[in-house]
C-alpha positions, 0 to 999 in steps of 0.5 A: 764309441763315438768314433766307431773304433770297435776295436779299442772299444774291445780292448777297452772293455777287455781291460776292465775289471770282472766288476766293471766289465759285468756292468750292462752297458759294457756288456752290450757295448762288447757285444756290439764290438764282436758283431763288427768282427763276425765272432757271432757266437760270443755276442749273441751269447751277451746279448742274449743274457743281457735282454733278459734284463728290464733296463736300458740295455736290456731292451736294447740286447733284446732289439739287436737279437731281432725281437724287442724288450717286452713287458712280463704279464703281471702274474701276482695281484695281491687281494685285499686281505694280503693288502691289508696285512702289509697295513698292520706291519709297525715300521710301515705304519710308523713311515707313513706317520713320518710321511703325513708329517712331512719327514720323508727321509726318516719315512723313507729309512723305516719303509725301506728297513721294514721290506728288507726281507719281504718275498715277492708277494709281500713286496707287491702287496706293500707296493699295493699299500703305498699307491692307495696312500698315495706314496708312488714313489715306495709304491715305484721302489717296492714293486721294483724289488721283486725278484720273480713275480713282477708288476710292471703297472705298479713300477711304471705307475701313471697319476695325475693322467687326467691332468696330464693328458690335456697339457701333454696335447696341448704341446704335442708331446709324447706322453709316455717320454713326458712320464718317462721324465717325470718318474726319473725327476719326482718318483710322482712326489707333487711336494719334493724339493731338490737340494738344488731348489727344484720343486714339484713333479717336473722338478722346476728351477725357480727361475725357470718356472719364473720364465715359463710362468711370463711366457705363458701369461700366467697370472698372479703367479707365486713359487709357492704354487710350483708344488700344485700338480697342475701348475707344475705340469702346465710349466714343466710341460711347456719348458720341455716342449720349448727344450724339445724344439730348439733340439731338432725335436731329438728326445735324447737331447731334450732330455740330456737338455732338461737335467743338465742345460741346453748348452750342454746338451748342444755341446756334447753333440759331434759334427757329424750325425751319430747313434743316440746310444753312443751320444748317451754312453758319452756324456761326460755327467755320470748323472745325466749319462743314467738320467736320459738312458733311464728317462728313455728307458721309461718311456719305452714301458710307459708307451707299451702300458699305454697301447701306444703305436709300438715302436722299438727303443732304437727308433724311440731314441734315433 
């Protein structure tokens, strides 16, 4: 890819496995590497498939086939009664008392076995439950189960957008990339600490947060307060512009940047200019390489929800 040797991208995804050659990325990756050779009919076959599906490539497919990847109007709200039935199922109940005492795996492993079998109203309704207790990050993972009746305000949930807009703007920032973050850091939990040692929304590295904490003359400042919503923003939003602006103000790098270090992200960069699909199709960490597809992703739904200026994902990412 990063050569532009469409032929051997051909061939190497002809000779994958059926599993792996069914995977979205190499589905679109085909298509493109027939478009180079004029076999239209076959790509626009993948393409067409692939933009069905609410993702990386599927918003990309859907570019390339000369339209854009759009939002489904939510066709399903859940009233109060369905909302309230969700309330009384007992493995729900007993997540939510594992969650008020701080045990969020064992929380977690109760909800998730209590919607194992839900229909898609059931799971909206559930999704509805969890954002009014204010557990986004179920109310996220539930509401992206559904399989036909979709609530894309629901997977693509925004808290905290009071406290939010004032630093996103006060650093010229894109809000919708700064959620699009955040959703793939935290899920919006305020209190979550990685095995790593990051804490909060914006997933900050102690001595990060530290550095940041100096630079912005913070005063008084103490690890513990990492895990408050507006210091973790206040940091993490100024952290990110500082990343965005030694990056050549590029979002993919910045991203790449934010999971994995600035020297990573600049060392992954070739000579020469390239496509930021293919620089993230290449990064060498399977988890940075999800992270920013899906960081950008997110952004893109974000920036629609919002009414933001439209702009395709392809000139999102550059």
């Amino acid at each position: 890819l990063r050569a532009q040797s469409w032929p051997d991208v051909l061939a190497a995804v002809d000779a994958m496995s059926p599993k792996e050659s069914r995977e979205p990325a190499w589905r679109y990756w085909k298509a493109r590497a027939l478009k180079t050779q004029d076999r239209m009919a076959e790509a626009q076959a993948l393409l067409t498939a692939l933009a069905a599906e609410f993702n990386f490539y599927g918003q990309l497919a859907a570019e390339e086939l000369g339209g854009r990847g759009k939002i489904p109007a939510a066709s399903f709200k859940p009233n109060r009664d369905e909302v309230q039935a969700m309330a009384k199922v007992a493995g729900l109940q007993r997540a939510l008392e594992f969650y008020r005492l701080g045990l969020r795996f064992e929380g977690n492993r109760e909800w998730n076995w209590a919607i194992r079998n839900f229909d898609d109203k059931q799971l909206l309704a559930t999704a509805e439950y969890a954002r009014t207790s204010d557990i986004f990050d179920r109310a996220i993972f539930t509401a992206e189960r559904t399989r036909e009746l979709h609530d894309f305000g629901m997977r693509y949930l925004a808290p905290y957008r009071d406290v939010m807009k004032g630093y996103v703007s006060q650093q010229q920032l894109d809000e919708a990339w700064v959620y699009g973050l955040i959703r793939q850091e935290s899920r919006f939990i305020a209190d979550i600490k990685s095995s790593a040692g990051a804490t909060g929304l914006m997933q900050l590295m102690p001595a990060t947060a530290r550095w940041v904490a100096q630079k912005i003359g913070l005063k008084d400042y103490r690890w513990t307060q990492t895990t408050n919503v507006a210091i973790n923003i206040n940091l993490g939003t100024w952290y990110l512009k500082h990343v965005l602006d030694t990056l050549d103000n590029q979002p993919v790098l910045a991203s790449a940047a934010y999971n994995a270090g600035p020297g990573r992200a600049r060392a992954w960069r070739a000579d020469a200019s390239m496509e930021a699909a293919i620089y993230a199709e290449s990064i060498p960490f399977n988890e940075t390489r999800d992270y920013v597809k899906k960081v950008m992703s997110n952004a893109s739904y974000y920036g629609e929800q919002f009414g933001h200026t439209l702009i395709s994902l392809k000139e999102r990412i550059g």
